[in-house]
C-alpha positions as CSV (number, residue, x, y, z in Angstrom):
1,X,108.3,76.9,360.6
2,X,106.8,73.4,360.1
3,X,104.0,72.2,357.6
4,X,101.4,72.9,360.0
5,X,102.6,76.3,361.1
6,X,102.8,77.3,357.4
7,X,99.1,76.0,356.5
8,X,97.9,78.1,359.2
9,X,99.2,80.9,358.4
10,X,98.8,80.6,354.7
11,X,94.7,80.2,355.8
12,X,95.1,83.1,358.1
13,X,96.5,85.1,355.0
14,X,93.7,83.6,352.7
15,X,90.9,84.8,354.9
16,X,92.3,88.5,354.7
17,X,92.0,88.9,351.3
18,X,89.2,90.4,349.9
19,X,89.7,90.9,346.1
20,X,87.7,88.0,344.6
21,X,90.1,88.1,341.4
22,X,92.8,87.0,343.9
23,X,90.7,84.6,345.1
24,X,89.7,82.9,341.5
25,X,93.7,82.8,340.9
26,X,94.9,81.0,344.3
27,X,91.7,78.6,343.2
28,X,92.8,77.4,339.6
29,X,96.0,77.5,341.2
30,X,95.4,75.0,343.9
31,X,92.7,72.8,341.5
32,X,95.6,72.9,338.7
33,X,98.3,72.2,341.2
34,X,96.2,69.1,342.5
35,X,95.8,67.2,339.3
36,X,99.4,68.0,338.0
37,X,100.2,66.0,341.6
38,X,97.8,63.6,340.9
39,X,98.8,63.0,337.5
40,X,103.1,62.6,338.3
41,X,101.3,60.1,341.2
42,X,99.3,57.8,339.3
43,X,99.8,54.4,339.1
44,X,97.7,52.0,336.7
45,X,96.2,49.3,338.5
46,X,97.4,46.1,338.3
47,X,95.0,42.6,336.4
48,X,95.7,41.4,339.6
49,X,94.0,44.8,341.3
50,X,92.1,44.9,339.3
51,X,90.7,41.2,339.0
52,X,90.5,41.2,342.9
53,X,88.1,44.6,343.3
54,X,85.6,42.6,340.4
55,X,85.8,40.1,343.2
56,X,85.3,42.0,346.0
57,X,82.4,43.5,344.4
58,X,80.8,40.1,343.2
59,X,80.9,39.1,346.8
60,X,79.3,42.9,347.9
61,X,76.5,41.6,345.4
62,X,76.2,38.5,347.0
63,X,76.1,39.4,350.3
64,X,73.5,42.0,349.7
65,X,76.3,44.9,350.5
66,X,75.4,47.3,348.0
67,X,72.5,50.3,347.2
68,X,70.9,51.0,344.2
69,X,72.1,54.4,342.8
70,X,68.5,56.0,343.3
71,X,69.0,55.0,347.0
72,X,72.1,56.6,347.5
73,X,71.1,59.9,346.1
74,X,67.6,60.2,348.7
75,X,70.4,59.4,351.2
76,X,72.3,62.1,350.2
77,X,69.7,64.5,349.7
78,X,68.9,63.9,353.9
79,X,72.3,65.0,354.4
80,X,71.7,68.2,353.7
């Protein structure tokens, strides 16, 4: 059975249960499992990164490419 096959089937399995305490283990399970994976994957960011994003978002700035926070949460709020 490939990946695919296997995430289906593990949703399939998922939807069927119906015991909530199940439920709240698979959850830390999968949020615990994710930043254990994120933390064996992370890389610090290089000065050189890290001096080209400033860059990138000096010339955002410049260019008038960015939104005030304010403005981004009444855009998220129509979202919904």
């Amino acid at each position: 059975m490939n990946l695919e096959a296997r995430k289906i089937s593990l949703v399939q399995e998922f939807l069927n249960i119906n015991n909530e305490k199940i439920i709240a283990v698979l959850e830390n399970f999968i949020i615990r499992s994710k930043s254990i994976n994120f933390d064996e994957n992370f890389e610090p960011m290089t000065m050189e990164k890290f001096n080209t994003e400033i860059d990138l978002a000096l010339e955002d700035e410049k260019n008038n490419r960015i939104i005030a926070a304010i403005d981004l949460k009444a855009q998220i709020q129509e979202w919904n």
